[in-house]
BALOBA-1460 file (C-alpha; in Angstrom, 3 decimals):
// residues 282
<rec num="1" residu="x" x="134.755" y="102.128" z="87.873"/>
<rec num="2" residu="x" x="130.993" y="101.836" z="89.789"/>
<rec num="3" residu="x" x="132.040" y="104.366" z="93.170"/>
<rec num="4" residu="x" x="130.147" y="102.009" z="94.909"/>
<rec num="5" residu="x" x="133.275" y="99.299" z="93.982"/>
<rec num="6" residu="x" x="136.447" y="98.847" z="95.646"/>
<rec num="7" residu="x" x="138.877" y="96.869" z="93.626"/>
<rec num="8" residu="x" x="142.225" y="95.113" z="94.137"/>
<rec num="9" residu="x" x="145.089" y="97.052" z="92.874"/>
<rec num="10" residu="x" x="146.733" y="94.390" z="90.684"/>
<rec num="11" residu="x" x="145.669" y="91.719" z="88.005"/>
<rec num="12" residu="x" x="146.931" y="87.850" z="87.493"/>
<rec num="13" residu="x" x="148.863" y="88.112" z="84.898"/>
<rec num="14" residu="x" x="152.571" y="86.906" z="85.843"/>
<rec num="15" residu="x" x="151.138" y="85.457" z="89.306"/>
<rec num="16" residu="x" x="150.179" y="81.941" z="88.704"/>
<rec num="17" residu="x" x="150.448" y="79.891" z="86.128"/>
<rec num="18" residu="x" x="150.531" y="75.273" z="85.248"/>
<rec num="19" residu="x" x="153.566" y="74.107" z="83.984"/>
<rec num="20" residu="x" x="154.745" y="70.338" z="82.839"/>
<rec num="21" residu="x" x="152.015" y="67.923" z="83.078"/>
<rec num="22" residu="x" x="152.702" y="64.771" z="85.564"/>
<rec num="23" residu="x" x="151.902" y="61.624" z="84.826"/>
<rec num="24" residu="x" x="148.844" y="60.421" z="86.948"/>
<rec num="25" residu="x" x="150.367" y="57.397" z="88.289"/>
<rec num="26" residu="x" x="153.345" y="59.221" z="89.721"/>
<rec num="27" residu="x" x="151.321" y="61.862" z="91.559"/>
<rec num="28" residu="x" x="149.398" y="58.881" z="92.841"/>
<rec num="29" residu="x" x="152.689" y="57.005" z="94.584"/>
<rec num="30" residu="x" x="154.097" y="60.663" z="95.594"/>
<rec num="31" residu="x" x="150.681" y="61.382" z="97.101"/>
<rec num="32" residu="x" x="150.827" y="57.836" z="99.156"/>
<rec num="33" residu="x" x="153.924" y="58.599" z="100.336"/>
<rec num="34" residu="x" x="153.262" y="62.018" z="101.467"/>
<rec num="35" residu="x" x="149.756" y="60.514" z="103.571"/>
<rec num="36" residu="x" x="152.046" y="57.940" z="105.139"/>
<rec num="37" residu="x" x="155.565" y="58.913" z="105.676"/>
<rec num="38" residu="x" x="156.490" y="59.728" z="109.337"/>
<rec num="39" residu="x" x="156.891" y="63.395" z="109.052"/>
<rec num="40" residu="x" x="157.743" y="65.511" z="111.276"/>
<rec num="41" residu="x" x="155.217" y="68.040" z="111.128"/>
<rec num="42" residu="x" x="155.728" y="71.417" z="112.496"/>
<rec num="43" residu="x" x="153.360" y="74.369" z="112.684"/>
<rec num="44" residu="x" x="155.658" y="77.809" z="111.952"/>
<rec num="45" residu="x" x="154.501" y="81.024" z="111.038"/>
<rec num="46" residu="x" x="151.497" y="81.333" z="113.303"/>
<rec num="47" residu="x" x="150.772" y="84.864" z="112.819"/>
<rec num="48" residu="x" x="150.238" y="84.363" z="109.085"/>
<rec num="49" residu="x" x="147.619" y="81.350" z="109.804"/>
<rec num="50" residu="x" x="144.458" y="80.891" z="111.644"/>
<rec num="51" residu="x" x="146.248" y="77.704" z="112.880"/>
<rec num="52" residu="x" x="145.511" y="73.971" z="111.018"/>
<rec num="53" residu="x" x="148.853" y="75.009" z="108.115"/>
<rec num="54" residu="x" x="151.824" y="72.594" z="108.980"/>
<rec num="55" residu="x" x="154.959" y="71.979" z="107.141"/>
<rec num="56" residu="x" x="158.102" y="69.567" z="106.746"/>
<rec num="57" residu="x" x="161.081" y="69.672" z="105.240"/>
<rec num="58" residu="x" x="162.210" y="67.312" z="102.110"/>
<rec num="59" residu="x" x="165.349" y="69.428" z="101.423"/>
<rec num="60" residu="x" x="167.295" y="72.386" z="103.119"/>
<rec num="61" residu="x" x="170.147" y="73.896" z="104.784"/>
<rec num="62" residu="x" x="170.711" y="71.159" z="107.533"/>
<rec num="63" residu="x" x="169.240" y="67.943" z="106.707"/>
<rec num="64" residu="x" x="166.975" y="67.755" z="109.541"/>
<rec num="65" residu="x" x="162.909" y="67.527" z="108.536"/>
<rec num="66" residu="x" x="161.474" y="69.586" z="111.655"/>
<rec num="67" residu="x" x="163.748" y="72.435" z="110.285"/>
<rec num="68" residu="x" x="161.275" y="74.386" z="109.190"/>
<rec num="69" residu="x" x="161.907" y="77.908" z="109.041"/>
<rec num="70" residu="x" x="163.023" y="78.917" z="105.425"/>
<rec num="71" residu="x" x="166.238" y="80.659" z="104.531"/>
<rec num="72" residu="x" x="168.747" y="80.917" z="101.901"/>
<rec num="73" residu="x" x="170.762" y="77.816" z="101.593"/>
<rec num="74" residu="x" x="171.951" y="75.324" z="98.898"/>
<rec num="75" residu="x" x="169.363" y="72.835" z="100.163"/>
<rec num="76" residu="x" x="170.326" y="69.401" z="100.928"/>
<rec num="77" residu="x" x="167.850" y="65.811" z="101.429"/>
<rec num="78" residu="x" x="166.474" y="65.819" z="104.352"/>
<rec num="79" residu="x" x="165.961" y="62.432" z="106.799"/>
<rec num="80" residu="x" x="162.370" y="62.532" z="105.699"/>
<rec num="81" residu="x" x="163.068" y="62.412" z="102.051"/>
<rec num="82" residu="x" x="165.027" y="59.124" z="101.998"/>
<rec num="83" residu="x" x="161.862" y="57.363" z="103.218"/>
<rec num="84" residu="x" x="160.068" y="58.949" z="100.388"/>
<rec num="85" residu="x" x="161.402" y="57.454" z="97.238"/>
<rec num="86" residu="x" x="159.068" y="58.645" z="94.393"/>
<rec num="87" residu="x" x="159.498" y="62.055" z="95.587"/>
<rec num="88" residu="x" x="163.229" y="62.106" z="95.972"/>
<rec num="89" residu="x" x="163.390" y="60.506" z="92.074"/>
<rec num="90" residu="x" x="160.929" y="63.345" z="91.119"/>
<rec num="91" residu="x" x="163.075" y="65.933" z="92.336"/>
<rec num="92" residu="x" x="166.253" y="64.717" z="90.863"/>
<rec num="93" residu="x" x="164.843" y="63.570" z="87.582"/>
<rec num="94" residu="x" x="164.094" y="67.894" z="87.768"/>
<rec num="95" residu="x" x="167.350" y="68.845" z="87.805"/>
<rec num="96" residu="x" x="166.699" y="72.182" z="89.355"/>
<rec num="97" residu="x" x="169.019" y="73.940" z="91.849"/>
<rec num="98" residu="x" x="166.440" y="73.746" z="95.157"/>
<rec num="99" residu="x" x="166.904" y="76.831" z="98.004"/>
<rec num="100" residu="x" x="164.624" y="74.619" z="100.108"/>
<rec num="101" residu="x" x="161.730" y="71.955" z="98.929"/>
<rec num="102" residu="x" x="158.731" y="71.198" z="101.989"/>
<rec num="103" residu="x" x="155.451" y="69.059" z="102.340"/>
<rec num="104" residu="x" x="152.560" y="71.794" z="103.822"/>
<rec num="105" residu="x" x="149.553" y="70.646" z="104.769"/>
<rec num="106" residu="x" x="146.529" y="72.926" z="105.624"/>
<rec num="107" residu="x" x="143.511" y="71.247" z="107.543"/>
<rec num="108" residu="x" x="139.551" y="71.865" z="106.909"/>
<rec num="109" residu="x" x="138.650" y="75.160" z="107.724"/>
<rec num="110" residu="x" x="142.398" y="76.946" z="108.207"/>
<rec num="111" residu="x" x="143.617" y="79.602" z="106.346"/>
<rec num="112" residu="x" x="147.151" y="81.269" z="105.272"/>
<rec num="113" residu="x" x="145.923" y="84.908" z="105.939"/>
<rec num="114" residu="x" x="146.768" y="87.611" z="103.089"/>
<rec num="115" residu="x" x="150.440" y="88.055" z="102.856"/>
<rec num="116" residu="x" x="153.496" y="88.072" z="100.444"/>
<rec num="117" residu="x" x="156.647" y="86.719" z="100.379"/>
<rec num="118" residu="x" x="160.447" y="86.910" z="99.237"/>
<rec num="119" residu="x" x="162.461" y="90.171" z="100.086"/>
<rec num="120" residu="x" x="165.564" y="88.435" z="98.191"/>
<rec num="121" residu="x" x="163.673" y="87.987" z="94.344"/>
<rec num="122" residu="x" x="165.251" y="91.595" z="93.528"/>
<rec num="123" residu="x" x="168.598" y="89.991" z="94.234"/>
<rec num="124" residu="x" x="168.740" y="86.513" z="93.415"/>
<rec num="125" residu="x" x="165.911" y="85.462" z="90.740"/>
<rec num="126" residu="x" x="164.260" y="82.275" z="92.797"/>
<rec num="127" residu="x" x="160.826" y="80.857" z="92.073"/>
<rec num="128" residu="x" x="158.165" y="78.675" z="93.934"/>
<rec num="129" residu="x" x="156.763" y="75.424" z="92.410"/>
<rec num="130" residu="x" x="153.911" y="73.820" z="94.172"/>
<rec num="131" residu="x" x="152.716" y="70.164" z="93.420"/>
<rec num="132" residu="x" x="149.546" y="69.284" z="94.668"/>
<rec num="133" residu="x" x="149.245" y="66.211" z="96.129"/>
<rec num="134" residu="x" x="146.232" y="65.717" z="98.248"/>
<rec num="135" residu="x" x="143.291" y="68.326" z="97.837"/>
<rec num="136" residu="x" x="139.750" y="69.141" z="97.515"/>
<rec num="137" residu="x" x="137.423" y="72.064" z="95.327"/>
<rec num="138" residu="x" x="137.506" y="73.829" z="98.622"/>
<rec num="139" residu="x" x="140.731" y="74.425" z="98.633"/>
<rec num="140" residu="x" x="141.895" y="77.475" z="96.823"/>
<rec num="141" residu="x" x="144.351" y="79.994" z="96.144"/>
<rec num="142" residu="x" x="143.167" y="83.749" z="95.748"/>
<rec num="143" residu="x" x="146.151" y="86.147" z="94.091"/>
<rec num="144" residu="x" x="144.890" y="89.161" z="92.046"/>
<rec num="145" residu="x" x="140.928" y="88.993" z="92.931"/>
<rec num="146" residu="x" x="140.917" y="85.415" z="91.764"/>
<rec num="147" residu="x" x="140.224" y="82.638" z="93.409"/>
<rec num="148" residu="x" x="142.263" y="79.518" z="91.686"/>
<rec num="149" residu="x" x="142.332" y="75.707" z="92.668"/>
<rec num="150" residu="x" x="145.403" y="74.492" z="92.054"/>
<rec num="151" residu="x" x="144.347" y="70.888" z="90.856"/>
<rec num="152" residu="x" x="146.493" y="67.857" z="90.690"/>
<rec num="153" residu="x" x="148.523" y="66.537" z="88.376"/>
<rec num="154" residu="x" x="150.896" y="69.386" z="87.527"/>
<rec num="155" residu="x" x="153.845" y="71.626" z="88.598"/>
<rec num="156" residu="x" x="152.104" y="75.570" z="89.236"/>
<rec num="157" residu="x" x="154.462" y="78.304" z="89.143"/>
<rec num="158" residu="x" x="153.026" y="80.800" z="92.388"/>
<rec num="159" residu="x" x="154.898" y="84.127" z="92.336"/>
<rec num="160" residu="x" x="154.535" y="84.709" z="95.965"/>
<rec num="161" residu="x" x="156.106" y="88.665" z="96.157"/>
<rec num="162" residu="x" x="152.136" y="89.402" z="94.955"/>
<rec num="163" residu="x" x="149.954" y="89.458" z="98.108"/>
<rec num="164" residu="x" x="147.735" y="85.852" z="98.236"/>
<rec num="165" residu="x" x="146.145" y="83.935" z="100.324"/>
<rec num="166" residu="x" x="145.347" y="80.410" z="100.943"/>
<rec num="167" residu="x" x="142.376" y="78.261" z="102.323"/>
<rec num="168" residu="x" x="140.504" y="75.223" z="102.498"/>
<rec num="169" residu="x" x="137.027" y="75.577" z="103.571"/>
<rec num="170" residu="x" x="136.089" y="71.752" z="103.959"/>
<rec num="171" residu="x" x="138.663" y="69.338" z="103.910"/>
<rec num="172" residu="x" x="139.891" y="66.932" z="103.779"/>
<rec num="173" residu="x" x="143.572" y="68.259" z="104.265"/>
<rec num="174" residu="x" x="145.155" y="69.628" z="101.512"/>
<rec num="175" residu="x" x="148.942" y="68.630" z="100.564"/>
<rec num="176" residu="x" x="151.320" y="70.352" z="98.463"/>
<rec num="177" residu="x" x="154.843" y="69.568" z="97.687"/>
<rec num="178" residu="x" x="156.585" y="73.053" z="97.620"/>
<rec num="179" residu="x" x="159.418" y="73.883" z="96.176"/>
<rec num="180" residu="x" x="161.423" y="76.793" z="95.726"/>
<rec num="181" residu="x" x="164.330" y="77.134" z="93.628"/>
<rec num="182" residu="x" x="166.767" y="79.213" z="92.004"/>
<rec num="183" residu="x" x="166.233" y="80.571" z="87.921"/>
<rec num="184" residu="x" x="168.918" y="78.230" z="86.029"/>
<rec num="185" residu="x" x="168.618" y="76.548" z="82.794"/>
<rec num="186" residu="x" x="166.602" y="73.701" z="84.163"/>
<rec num="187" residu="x" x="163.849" y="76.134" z="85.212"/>
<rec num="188" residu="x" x="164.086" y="77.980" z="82.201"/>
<rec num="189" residu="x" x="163.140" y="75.308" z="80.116"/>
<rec num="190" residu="x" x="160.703" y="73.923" z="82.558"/>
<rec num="191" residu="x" x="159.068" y="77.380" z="82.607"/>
<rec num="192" residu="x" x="159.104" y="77.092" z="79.066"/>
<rec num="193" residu="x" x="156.080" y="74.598" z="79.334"/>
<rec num="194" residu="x" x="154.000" y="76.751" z="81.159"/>
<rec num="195" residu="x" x="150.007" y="77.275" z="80.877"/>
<rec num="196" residu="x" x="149.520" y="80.653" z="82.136"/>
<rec num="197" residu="x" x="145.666" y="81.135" z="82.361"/>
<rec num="198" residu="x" x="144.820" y="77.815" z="84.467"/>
<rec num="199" residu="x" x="141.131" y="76.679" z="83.536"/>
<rec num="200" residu="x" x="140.346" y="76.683" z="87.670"/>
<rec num="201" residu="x" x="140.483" y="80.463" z="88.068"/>
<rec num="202" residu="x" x="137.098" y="81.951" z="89.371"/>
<rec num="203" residu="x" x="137.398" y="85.839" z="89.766"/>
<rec num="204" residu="x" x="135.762" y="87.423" z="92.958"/>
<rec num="205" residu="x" x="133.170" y="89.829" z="93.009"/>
<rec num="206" residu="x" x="134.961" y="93.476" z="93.761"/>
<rec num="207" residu="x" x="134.057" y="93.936" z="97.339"/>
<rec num="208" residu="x" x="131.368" y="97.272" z="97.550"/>
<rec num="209" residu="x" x="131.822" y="100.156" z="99.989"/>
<rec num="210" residu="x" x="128.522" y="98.818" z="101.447"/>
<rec num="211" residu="x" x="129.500" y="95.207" z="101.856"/>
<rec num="212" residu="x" x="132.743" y="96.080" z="104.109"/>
<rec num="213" residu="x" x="130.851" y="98.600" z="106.116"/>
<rec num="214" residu="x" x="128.022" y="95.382" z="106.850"/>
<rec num="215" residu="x" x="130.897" y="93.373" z="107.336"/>
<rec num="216" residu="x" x="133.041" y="95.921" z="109.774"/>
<rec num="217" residu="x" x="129.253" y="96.124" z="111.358"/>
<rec num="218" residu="x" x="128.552" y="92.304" z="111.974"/>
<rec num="219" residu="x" x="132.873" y="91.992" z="113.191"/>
<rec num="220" residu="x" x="131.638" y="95.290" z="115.798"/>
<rec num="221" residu="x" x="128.408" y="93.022" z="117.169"/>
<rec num="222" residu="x" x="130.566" y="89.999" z="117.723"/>
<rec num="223" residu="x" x="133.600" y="92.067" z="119.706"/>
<rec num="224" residu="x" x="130.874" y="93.932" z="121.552"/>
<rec num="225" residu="x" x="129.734" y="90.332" z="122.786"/>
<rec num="226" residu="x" x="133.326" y="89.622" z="123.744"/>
<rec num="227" residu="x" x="134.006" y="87.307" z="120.604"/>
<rec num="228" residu="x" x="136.982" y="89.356" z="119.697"/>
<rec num="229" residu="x" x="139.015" y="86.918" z="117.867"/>
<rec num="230" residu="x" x="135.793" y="85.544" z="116.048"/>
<rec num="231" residu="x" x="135.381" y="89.537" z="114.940"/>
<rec num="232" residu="x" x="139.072" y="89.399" z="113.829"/>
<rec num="233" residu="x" x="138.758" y="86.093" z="111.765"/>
<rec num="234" residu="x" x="135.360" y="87.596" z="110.114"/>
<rec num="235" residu="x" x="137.182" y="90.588" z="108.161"/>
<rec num="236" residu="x" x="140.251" y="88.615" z="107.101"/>
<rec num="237" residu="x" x="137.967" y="85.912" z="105.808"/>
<rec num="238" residu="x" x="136.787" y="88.481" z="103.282"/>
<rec num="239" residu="x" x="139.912" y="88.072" z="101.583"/>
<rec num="240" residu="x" x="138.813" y="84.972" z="100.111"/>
<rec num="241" residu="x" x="135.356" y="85.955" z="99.169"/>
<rec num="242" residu="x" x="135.500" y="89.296" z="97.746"/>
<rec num="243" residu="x" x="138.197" y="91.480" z="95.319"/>
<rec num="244" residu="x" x="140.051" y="94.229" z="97.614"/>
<rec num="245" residu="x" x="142.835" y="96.296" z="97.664"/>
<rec num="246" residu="x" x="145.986" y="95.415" z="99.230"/>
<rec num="247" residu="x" x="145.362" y="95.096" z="102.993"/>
<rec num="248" residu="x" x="141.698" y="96.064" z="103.311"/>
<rec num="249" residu="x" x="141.000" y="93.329" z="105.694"/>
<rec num="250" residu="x" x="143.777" y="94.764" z="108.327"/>
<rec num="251" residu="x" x="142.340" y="98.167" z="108.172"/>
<rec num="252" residu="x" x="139.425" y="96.708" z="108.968"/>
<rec num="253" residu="x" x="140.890" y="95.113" z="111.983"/>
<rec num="254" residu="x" x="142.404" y="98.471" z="113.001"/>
<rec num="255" residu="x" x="139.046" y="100.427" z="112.329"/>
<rec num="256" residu="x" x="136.888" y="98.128" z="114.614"/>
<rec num="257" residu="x" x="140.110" y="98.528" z="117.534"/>
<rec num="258" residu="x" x="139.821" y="102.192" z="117.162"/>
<rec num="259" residu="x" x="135.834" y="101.653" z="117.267"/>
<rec num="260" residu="x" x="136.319" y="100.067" z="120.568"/>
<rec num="261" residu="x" x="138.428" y="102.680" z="121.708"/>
<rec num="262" residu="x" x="141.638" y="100.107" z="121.767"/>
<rec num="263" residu="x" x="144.552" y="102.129" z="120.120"/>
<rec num="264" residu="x" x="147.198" y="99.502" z="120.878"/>
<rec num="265" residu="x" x="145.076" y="96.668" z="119.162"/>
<rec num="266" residu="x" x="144.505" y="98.950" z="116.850"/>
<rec num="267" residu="x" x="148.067" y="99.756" z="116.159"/>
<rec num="268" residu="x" x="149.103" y="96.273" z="116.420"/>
<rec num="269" residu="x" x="147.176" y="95.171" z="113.507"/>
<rec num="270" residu="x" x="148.657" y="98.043" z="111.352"/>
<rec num="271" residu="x" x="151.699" y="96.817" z="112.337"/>
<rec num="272" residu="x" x="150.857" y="93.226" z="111.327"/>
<rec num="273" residu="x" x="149.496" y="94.282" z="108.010"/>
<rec num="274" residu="x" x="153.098" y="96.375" z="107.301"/>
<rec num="275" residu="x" x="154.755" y="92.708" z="108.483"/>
<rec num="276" residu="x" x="152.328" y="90.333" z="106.510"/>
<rec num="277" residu="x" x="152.399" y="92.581" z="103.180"/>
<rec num="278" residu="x" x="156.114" y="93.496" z="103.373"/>
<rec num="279" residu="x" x="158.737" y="91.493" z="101.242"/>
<rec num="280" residu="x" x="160.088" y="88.885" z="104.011"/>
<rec num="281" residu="x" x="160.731" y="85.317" z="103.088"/>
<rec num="282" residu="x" x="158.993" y="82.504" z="104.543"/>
């Protein structure tokens, strides 16, 4: 490795992958019905967004669609999914055994900032299926160093316990059916169908030693002008642009606090990084 390069710590393999193909005129009819059905959207999570990610619930623990925060549950319809017919066929016609199945929607220029997910997959084996719905080439995943669009018109397989990110850069909004759901013999043998090196995967340039110091340079000119949260927003955005280890972009954070002689911020955003990047469902 060039000592000059600082690169992620993991590869994609066993991250992302396209499963069964959907038939174009389905996705079209669940798409309609996600731009058009009253849903209740909520924003949750807001310290893992830069704000512009809402969600809504299609199935969970109490049957109510602005119940939003995920948990463990044998997940039930929600009032939103009986005005959605297509998807609530879909979803049956899977026969899968659901812990919790949600609409998200990310606006232009939002972002899910680096983070992973699911403390329980060590105890119960569960899995997250998105369906994209409504979306855009600016849109992307990045996972591994690699920046994927997840295109329409199949099921992807995301193993979220890997750090990733999400963003769309210029709208319009993206929507994904999400799913998560417990291993059984239905996901087995949808699994089974699975693509795992999607043709929309675009690997990032590994970020240099020299790029992040100009970067933590330009973040230190715009908090010195008092555009703190616009110096904040500048490092994690590098998530999505360049190949780092696990977490650069909240060291980072905490370097340019410390630069500024602000040890709580500082300590705050190590904090958020051992939150973001530890194994907590959401």
């Amino acid at each position: 490795m060039d000592d000059d390069e600082v690169r992620p710590l993991h590869s994609l393999s066993g991250q992302v992958a396209q499963l069964h193909r959907l038939d174009a005129s389905l996705v079209e009819r669940l798409r309609h019905e996600a731009l058009t059905a009253p849903a209740p959207w909520k924003s949750a999570y807001g310290e893992y967004q830069s704000g512009g990610w809402w969600t809504t619930s299609l199935m969970n623990a109490t049957g109510d669609a602005a119940d939003v925060t995920i948990g463990d549950c044998t997940a039930r319809p929600t009032d939103l999914l009986a005005q959605m017919p297509t998807a609530a066929a879909l979803l049956a016609d899977l026969g899968l055994s659901y812990m919790w199945v949600r609409l998200a929607r990310l606006e232009a220029n939002a972002f899910l900032w680096e983070h992973r997910d699911y403390d329980e997959l060590d105890q119960v084996e569960r899995h997250r299926l998105h369906i994209p719905l409504h979306t855009n080439s600016s849109a992307f995943l990045v996972t591994g160093g690699t920046k994927i669009h997840m295109a329409g018109g199949r099921i992807w397989r995301l193993t979220p316990t890997f750090p990733h990110g999400v963003c769309n850069l210029l709208g319009p909004d993206r929507i994904h059916l999400i799913a998560d759901v417990y291993a059984d013999d239905a996901y087995q043998h949808l699994a089974h169908r699975s693509q795992t090196h999607p043709a929309s995967v675009e690997p990032l340039p590994p970020a240099s030693r020299a790029e992040l110091a100009e970067r933590l340079a330009a973040a230190r000119c715009l908090a010195d002008l008092g555009y703190v949260d616009a110096a904040e927003q500048l490092l994690l955005r590098l998530f999505y642009a360049v190949a780092m280890p696990e977490g650069t972009g909240y060291d980072l954070i905490a370097d340019l606090h410390t630069a500024l002689g602000d040890a709580e911020a500082a300590t705050r955003w190590k904090a958020a990084k051992d939150k973001l990047l530890a194994r907590t469902a959401r």
